[in-house]
SEZA-545525 format. One record per atom (N, C-alpha, C): atom name; x, y, z; residue in one letter. Coordinates in steps of 0.1 Angstrom, whole numbers, plus 5000, padded with zeros to 4 digits. Each point is the difference from the previous one (the first is absolute). Layout:
N
SITE  name  east  north    up  resn
SITE    CA     X      Y     Z     A
...
//
This chain:
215
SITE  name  east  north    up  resn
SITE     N  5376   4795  7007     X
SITE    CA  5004   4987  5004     X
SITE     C  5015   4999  5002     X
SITE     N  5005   5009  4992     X
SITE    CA  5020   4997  4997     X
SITE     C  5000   5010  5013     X
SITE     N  4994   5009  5006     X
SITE    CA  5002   5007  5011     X
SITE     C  4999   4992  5013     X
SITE     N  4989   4994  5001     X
SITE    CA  4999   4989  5012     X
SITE     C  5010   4990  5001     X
SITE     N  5009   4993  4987     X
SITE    CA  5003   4988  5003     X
SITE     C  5015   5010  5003     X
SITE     N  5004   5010  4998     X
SITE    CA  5013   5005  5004     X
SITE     C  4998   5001  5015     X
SITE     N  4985   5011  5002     X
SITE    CA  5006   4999  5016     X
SITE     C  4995   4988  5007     X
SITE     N  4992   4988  4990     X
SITE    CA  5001   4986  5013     X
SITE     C  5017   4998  5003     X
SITE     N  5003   5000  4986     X
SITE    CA  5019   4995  5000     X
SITE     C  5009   5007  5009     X
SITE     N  4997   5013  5002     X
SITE    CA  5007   5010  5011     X
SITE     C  4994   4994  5012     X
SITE     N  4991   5001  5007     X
SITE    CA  4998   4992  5009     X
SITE     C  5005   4986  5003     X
SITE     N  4997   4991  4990     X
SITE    CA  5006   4989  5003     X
SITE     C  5015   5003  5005     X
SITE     N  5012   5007  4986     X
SITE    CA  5014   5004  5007     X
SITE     C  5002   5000  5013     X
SITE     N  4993   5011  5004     X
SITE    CA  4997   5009  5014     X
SITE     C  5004   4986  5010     X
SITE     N  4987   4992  4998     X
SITE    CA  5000   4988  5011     X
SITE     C  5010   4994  5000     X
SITE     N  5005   4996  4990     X
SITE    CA  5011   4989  4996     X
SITE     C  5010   5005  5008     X
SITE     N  5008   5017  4996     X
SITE    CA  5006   5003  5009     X
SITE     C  5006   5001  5013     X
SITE     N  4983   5002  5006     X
SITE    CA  5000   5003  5012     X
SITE     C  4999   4982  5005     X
SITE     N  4997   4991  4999     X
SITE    CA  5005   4987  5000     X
SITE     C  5013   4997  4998     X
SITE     N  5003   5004  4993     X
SITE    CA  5017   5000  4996     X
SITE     C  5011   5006  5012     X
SITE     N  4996   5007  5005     X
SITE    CA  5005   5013  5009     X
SITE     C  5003   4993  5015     X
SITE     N  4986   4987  4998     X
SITE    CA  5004   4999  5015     X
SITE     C  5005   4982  5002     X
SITE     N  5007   4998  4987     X
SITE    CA  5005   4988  4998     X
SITE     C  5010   5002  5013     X
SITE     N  5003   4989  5010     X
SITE    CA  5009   4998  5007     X
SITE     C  5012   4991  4997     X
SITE     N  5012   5005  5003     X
SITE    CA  5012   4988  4995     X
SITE     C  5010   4999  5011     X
SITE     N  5000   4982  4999     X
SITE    CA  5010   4997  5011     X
SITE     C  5011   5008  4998     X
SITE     N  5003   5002  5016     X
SITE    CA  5020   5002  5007     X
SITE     C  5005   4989  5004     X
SITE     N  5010   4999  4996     X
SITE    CA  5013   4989  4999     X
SITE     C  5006   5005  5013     X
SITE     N  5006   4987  5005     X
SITE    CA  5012   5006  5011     X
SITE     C  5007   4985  5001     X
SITE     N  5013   5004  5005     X
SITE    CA  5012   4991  4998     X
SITE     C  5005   5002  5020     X
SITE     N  5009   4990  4998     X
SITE    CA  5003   5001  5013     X
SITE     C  5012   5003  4999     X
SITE     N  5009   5010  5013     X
SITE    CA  5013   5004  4999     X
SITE     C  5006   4995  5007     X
SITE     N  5012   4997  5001     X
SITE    CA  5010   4994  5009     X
SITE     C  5017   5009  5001     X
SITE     N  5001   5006  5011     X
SITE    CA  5020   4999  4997     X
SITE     C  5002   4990  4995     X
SITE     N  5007   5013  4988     X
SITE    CA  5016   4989  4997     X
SITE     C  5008   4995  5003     X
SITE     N  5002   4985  4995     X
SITE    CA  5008   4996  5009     X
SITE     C  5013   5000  5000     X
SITE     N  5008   4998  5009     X
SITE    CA  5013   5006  5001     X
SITE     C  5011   4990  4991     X
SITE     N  5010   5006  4996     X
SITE    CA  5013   4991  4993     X
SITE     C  5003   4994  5012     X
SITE     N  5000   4986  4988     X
SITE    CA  5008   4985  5011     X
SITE     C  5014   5006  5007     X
SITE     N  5003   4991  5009     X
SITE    CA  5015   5005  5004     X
SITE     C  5007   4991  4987     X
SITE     N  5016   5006  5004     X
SITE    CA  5008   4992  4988     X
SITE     C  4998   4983  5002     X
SITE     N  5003   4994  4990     X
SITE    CA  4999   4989  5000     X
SITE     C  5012   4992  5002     X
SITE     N  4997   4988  5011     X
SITE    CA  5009   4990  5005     X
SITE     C  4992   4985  5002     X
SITE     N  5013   4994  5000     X
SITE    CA  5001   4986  5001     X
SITE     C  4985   4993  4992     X
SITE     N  5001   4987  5002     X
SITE    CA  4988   4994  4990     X
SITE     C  4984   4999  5006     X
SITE     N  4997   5005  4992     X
SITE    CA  4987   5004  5003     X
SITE     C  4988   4988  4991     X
SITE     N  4990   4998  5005     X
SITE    CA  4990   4995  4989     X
SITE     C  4990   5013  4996     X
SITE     N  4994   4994  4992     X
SITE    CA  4986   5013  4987     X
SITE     C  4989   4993  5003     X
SITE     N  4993   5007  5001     X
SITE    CA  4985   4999  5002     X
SITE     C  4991   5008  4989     X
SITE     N  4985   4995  5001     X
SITE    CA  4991   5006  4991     X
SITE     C  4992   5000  5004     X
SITE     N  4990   5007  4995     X
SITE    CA  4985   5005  5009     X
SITE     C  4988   4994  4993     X
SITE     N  4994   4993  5003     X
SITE    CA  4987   4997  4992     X
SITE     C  4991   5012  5001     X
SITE     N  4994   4999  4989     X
SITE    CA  4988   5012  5005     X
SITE     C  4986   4998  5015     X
SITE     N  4999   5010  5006     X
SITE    CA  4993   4996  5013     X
SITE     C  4991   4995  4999     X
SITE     N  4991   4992  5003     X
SITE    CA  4986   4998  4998     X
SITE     C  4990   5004  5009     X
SITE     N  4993   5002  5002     X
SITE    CA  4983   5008  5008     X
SITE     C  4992   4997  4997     X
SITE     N  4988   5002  5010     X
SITE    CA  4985   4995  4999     X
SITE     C  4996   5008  4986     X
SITE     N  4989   4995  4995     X
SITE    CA  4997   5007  4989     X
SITE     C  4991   5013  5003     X
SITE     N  4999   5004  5005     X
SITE    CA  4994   5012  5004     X
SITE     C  5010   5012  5002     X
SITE     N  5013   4994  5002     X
SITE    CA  5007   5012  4999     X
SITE     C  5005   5001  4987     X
SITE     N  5001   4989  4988     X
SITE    CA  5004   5009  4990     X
SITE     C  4994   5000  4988     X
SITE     N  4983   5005  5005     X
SITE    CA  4988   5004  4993     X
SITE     C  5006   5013  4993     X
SITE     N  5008   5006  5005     X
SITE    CA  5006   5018  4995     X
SITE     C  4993   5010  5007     X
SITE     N  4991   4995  5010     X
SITE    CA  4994   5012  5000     X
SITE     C  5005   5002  5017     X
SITE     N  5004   5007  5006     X
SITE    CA  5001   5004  5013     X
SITE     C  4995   4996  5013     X
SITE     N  4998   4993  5006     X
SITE    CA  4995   4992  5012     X
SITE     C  4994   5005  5011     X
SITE     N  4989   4998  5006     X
SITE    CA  4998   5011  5014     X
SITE     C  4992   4987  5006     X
SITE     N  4996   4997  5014     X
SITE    CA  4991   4997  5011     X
SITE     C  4994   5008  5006     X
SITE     N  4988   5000  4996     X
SITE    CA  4990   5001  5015     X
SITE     C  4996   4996  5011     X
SITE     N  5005   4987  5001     X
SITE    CA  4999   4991  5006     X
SITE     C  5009   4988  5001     X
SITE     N  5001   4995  5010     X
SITE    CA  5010   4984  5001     X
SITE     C  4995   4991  4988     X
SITE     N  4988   5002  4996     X
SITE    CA  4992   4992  4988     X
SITE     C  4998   5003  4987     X
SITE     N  5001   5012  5002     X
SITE    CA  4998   5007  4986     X
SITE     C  5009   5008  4990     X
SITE     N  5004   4995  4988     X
SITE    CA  5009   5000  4995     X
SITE     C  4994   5012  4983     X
SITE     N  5007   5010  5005     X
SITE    CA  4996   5014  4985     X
SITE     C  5009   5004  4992     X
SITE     N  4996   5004  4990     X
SITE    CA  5010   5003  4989     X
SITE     C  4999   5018  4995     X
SITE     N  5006   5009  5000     X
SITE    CA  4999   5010  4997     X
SITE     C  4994   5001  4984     X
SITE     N  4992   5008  4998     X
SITE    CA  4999   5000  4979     X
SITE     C  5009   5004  4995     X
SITE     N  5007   5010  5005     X
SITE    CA  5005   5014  4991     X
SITE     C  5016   4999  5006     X
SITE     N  5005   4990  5010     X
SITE    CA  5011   5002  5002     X
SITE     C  5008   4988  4999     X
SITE     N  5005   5000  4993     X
SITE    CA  5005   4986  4995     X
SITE     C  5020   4999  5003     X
SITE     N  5004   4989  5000     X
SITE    CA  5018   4998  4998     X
SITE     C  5003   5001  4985     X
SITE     N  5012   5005  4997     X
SITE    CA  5005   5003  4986     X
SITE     C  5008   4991  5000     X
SITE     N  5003   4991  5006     X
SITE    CA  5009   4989  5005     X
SITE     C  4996   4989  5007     X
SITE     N  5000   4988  4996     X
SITE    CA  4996   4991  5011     X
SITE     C  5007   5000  5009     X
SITE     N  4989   4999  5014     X
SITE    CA  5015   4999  5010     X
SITE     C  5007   4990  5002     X
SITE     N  4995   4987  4995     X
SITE    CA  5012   4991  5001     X
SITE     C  5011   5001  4992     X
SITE     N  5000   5007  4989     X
SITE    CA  5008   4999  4990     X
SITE     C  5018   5014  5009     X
SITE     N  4989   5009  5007     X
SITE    CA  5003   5013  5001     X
SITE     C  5010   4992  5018     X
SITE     N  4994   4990  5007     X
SITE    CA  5008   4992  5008     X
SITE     C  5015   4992  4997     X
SITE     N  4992   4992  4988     X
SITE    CA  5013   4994  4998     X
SITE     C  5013   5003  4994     X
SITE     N  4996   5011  4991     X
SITE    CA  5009   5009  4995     X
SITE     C  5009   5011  5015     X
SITE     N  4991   5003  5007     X
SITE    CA  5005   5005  5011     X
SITE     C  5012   4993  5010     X
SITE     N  4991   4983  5001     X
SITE    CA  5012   4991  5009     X
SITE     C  5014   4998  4989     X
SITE     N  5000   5000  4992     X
SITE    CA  5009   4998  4992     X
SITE     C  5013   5009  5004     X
SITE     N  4996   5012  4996     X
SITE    CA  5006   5015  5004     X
SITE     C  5005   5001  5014     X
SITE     N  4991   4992  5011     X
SITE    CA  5009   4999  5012     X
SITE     C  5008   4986  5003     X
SITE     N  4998   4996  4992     X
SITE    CA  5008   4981  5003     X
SITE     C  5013   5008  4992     X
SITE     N  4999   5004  4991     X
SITE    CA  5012   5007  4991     X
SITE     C  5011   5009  5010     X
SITE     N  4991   5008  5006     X
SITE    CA  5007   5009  5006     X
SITE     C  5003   4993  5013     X
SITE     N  4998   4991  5009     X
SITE    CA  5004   4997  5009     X
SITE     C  5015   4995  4997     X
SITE     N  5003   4999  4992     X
SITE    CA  5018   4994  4993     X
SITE     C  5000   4984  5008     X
SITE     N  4985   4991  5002     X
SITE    CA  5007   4988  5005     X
SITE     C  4995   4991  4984     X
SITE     N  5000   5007  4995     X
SITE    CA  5000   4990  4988     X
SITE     C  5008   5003  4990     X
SITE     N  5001   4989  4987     X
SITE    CA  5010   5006  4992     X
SITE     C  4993   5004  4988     X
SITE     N  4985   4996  4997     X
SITE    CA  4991   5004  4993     X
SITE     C  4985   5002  5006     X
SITE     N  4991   5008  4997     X
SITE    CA  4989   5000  5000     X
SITE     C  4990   5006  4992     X
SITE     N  4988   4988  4997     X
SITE    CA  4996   5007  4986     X
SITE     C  4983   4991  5000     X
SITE     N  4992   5003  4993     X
SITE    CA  4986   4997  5000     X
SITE     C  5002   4985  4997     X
SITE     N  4995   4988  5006     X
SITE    CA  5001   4988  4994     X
SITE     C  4993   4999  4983     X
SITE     N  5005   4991  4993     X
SITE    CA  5000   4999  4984     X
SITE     C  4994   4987  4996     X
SITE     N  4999   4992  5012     X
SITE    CA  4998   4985  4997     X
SITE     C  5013   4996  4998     X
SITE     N  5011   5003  4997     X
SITE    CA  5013   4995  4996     X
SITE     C  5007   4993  5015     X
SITE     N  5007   4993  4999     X
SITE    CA  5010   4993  5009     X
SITE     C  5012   5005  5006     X
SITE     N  5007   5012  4995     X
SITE    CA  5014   5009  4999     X
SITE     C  4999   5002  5016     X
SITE     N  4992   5004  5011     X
SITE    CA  5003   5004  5008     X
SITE     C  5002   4993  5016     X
SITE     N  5003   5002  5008     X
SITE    CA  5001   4990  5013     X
SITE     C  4986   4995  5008     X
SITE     N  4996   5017  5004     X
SITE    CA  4986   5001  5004     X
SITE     C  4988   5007  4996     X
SITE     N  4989   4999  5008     X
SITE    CA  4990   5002  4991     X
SITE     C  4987   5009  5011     X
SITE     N  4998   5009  4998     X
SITE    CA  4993   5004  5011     X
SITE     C  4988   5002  4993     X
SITE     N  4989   4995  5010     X
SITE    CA  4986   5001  4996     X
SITE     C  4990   5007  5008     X
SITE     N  4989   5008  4997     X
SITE    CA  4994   5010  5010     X
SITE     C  4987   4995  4996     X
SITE     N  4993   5011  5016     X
SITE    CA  4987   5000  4999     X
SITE     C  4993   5014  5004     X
SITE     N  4996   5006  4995     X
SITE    CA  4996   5013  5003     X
SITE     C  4986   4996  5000     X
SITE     N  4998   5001  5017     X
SITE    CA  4993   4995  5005     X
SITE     C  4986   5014  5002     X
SITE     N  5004   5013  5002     X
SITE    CA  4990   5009  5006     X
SITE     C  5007   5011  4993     X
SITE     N  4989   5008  4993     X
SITE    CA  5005   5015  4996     X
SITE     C  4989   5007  5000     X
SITE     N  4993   5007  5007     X
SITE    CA  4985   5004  5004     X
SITE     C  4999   5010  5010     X
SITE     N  4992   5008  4996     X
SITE    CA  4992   5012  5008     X
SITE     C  4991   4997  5016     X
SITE     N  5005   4998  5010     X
SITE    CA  4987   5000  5010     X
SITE     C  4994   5007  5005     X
SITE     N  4988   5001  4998     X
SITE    CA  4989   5014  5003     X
SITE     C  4997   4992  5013     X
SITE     N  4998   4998  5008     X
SITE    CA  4988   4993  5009     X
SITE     C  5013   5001  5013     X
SITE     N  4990   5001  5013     X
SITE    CA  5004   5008  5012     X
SITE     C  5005   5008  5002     X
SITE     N  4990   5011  4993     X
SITE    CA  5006   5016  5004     X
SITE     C  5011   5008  4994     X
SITE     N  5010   4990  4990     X
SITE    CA  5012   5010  4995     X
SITE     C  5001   4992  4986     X
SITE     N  5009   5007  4990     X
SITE    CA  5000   4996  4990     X
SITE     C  5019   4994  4999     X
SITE     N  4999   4989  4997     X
SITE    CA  5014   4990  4999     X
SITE     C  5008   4996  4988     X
SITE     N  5006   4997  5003     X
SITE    CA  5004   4993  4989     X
SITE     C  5008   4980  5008     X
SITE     N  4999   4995  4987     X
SITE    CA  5009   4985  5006     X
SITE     C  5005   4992  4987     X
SITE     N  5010   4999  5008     X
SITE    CA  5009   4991  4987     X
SITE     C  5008   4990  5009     X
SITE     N  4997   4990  4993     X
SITE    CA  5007   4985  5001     X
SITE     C  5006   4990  4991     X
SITE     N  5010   4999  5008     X
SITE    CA  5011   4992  4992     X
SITE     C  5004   4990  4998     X
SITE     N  5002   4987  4995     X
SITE    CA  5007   4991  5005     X
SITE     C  5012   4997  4988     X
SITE     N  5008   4987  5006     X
SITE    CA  5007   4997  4991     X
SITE     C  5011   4987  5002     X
SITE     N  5004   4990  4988     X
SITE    CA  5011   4994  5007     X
SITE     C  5011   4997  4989     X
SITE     N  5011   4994  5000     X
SITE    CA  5013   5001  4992     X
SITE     C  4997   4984  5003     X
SITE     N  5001   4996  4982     X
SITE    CA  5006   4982  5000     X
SITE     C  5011   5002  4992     X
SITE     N  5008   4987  5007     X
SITE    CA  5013   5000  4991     X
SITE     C  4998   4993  4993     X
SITE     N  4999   5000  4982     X
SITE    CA  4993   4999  4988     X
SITE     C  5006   4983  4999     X
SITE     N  5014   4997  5003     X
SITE    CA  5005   4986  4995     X
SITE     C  4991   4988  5009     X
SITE     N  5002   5005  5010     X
SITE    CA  4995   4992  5011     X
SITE     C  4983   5001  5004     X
SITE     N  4996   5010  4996     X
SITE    CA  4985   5002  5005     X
SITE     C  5000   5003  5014     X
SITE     N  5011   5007  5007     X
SITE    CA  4997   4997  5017     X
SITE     C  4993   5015  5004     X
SITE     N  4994   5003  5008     X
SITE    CA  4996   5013  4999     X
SITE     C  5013   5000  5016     X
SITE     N  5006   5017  4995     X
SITE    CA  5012   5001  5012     X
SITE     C  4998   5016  5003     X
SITE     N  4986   5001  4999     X
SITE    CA  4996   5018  5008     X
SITE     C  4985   4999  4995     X
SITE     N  4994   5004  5009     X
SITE    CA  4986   5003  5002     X
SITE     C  4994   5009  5010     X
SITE     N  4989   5013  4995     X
SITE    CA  4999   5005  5015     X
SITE     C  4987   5010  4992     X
SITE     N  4993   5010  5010     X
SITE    CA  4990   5005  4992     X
SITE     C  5003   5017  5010     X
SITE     N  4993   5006  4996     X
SITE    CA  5000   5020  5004     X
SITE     C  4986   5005  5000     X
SITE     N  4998   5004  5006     X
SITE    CA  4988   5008  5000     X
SITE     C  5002   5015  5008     X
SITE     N  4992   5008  4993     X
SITE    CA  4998   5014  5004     X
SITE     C  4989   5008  4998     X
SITE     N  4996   5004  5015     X
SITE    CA  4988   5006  4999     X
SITE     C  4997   5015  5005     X
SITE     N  4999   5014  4989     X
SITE    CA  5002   5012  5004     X
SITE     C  4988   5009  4996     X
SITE     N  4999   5007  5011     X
SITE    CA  4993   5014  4995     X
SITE     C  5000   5004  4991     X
SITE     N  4991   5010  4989     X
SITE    CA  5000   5011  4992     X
SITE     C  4992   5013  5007     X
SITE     N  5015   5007  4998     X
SITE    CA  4994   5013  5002     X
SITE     C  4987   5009  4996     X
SITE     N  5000   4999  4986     X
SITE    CA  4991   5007  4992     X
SITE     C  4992   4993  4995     X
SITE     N  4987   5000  5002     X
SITE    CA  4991   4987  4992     X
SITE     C  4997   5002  4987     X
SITE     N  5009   4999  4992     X
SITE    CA  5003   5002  4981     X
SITE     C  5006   4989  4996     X
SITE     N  4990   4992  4991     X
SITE    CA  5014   4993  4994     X
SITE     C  5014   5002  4997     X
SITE     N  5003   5011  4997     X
SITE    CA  5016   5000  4999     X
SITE     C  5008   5000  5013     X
SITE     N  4993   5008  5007     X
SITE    CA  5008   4995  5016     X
SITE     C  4997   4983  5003     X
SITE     N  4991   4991  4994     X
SITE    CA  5000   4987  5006     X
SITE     C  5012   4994  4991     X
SITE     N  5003   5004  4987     X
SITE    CA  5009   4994  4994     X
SITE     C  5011   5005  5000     X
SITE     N  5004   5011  5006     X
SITE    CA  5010   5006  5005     X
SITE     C  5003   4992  5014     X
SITE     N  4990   4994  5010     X
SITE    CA  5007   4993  5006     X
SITE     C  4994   4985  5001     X
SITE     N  4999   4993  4989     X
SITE    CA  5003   4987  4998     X
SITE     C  5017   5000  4994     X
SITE     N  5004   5011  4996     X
SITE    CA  5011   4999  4997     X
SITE     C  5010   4999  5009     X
SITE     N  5002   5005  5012     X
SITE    CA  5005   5004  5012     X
SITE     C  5000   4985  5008     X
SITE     N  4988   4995  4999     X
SITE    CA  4994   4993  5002     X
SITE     C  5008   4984  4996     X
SITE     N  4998   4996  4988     X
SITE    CA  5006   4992  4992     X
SITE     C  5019   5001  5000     X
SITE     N  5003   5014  5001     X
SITE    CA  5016   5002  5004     X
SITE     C  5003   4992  5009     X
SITE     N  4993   5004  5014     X
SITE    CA  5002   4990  5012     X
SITE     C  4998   4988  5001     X
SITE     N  4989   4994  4997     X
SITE    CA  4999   4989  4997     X
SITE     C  5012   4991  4991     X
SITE     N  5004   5004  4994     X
SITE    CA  5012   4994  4990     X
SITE     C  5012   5002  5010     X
SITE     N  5000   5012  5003     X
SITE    CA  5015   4999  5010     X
SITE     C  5001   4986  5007     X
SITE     N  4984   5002  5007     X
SITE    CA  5003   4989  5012     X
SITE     C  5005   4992  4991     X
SITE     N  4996   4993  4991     X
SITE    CA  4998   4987  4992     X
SITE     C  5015   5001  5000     X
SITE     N  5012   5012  4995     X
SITE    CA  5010   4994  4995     X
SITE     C  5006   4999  5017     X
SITE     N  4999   5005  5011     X
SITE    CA  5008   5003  5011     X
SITE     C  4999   4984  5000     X
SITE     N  4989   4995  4999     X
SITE    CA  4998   4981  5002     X
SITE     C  5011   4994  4993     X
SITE     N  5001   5004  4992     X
SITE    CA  5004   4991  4985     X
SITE     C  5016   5003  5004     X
SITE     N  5003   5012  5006     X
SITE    CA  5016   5005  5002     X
SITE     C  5005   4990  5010     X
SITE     N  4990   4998  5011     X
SITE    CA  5004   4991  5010     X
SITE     C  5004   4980  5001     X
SITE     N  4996   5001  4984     X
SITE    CA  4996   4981  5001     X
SITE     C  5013   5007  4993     X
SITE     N  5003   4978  4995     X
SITE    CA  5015   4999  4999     X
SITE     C  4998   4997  4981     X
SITE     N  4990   5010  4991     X
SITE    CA  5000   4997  4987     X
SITE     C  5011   5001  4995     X
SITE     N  5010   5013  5007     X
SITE    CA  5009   5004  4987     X
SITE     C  5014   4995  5006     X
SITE     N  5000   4989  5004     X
SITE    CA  5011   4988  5005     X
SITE     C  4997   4988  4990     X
SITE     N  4987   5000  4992     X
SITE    CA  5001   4988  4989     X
SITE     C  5008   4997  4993     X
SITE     N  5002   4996  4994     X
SITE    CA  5014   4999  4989     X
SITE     C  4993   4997  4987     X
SITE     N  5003   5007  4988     X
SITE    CA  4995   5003  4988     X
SITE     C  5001   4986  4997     X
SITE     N  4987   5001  4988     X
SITE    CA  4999   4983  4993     X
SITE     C  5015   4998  4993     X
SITE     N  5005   5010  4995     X
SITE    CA  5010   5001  4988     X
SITE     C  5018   4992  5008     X
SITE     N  4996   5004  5014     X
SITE    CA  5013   4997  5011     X
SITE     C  4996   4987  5005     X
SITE     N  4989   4993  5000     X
SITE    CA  4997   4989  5004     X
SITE     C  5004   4988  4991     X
SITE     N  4999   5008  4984     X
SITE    CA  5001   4994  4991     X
SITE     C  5012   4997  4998     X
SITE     N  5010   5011  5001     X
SITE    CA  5016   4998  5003     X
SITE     C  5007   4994  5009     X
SITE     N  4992   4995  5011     X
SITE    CA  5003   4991  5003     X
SITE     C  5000   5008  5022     X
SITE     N  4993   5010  5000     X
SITE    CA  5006   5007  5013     X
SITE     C  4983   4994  5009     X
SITE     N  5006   4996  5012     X
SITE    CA  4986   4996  5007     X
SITE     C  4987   5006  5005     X
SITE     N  4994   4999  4999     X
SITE    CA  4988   5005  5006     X
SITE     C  4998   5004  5019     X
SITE     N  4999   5004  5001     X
SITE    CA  4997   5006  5018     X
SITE     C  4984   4990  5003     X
SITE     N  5008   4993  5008     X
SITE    CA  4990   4986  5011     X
SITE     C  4991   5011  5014     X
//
């Protein structure tokens, strides 16, 4: 009897193991961006800005990796998930280029606090895989606009989109170029932002001192 119940127990092991063995575990992936470049030196008066965190449909930040089959049909990968929300992984990004453009004199994640001039708010609109007509894609969409915090005026608004091939049909090549992907898209966004007349505002703190506002 003590001979049987050993090798039921070896057997059982056996199974357990080989169940064990073929446990699957998600992969993480992050999105990469150049760094961004140092502001030029700093001149004359500038206003500061802050970034709210972006907001998106909820399907993008389920964590798990996005694909289409179709114009209709919306999938989630099991096993390949973000290590990063990408809104989180956004706003922290515009930050880093509002900084480095040198037309501000701060830039920094909004806090709810009042300290700064303007206020930029997003929408990460599209981060997703497209399978359907023959090639495998990627798409990322952008939008976004700047209010000036005292006034409530919105004084820049504009949206980006980009839509690219992957070469290799692996997830890491799709998230290798959502990354590429999402770079461009934000350029555009700041070439917009470089063009409007934001960084001619005049700081709350010089308004307050008594210097005018630009009509």
């Amino acid at each position: 009897m003590r001979k049987r119940l050993t090798v039921t127990l070896v057997i059982i092991s056996m199974a357990l193991s080989g169940c064990m063995g073929k446990v699957k575990y998600p992969t993480y992936y992050t999105l990469h961006l150049a760094p961004a470049v140092d502001p030029p030196p700093a001149g004359g008066t500038r206003p500061s800005v802050a970034v709210r965190q972006f907001r998106s449909p909820a399907y993008v930040r389920q964590g798990a990796i996005v694909y289409r089959a179709s114009p209709e049909k919306v999938g989630f990968y099991d096993y390949h998930r973000w290590a990063v929300d990408p809104r989180d992984f956004l706003t922290n990004a515009m930050v880093d280029r509002l900084r480095a453009s040198g037309r501000f004199a701060e830039a920094k994640v909004y806090d709810g606090r009042s300290d700064v001039d303007l206020v930029l708010s997003g929408h990460l609109e599209k981060l997703e895989e497209v399978d359907y007509d023959g090639a495998v894609r990627v798409e990322v969409a952008l939008s976004a606009q700047m209010t000036e915090l005292r006034s409530g005026k919105t004084v820049w608004a504009d949206g980006a989109s980009e839509v690219s091939e992957v070469d290799k049909r692996n997830v890491p090549a799709v998230v290798a170029e959502m990354s590429h992907a999402m770079d461009r898209a934000i350029q555009k966004l700041m070439t917009s932002l470089d063009a409007s007349n934001t960084a001619s505002l005049v700081p709350h703190s010089e308004v307050a001192n008594g210097a005018s506002a630009p009509q």
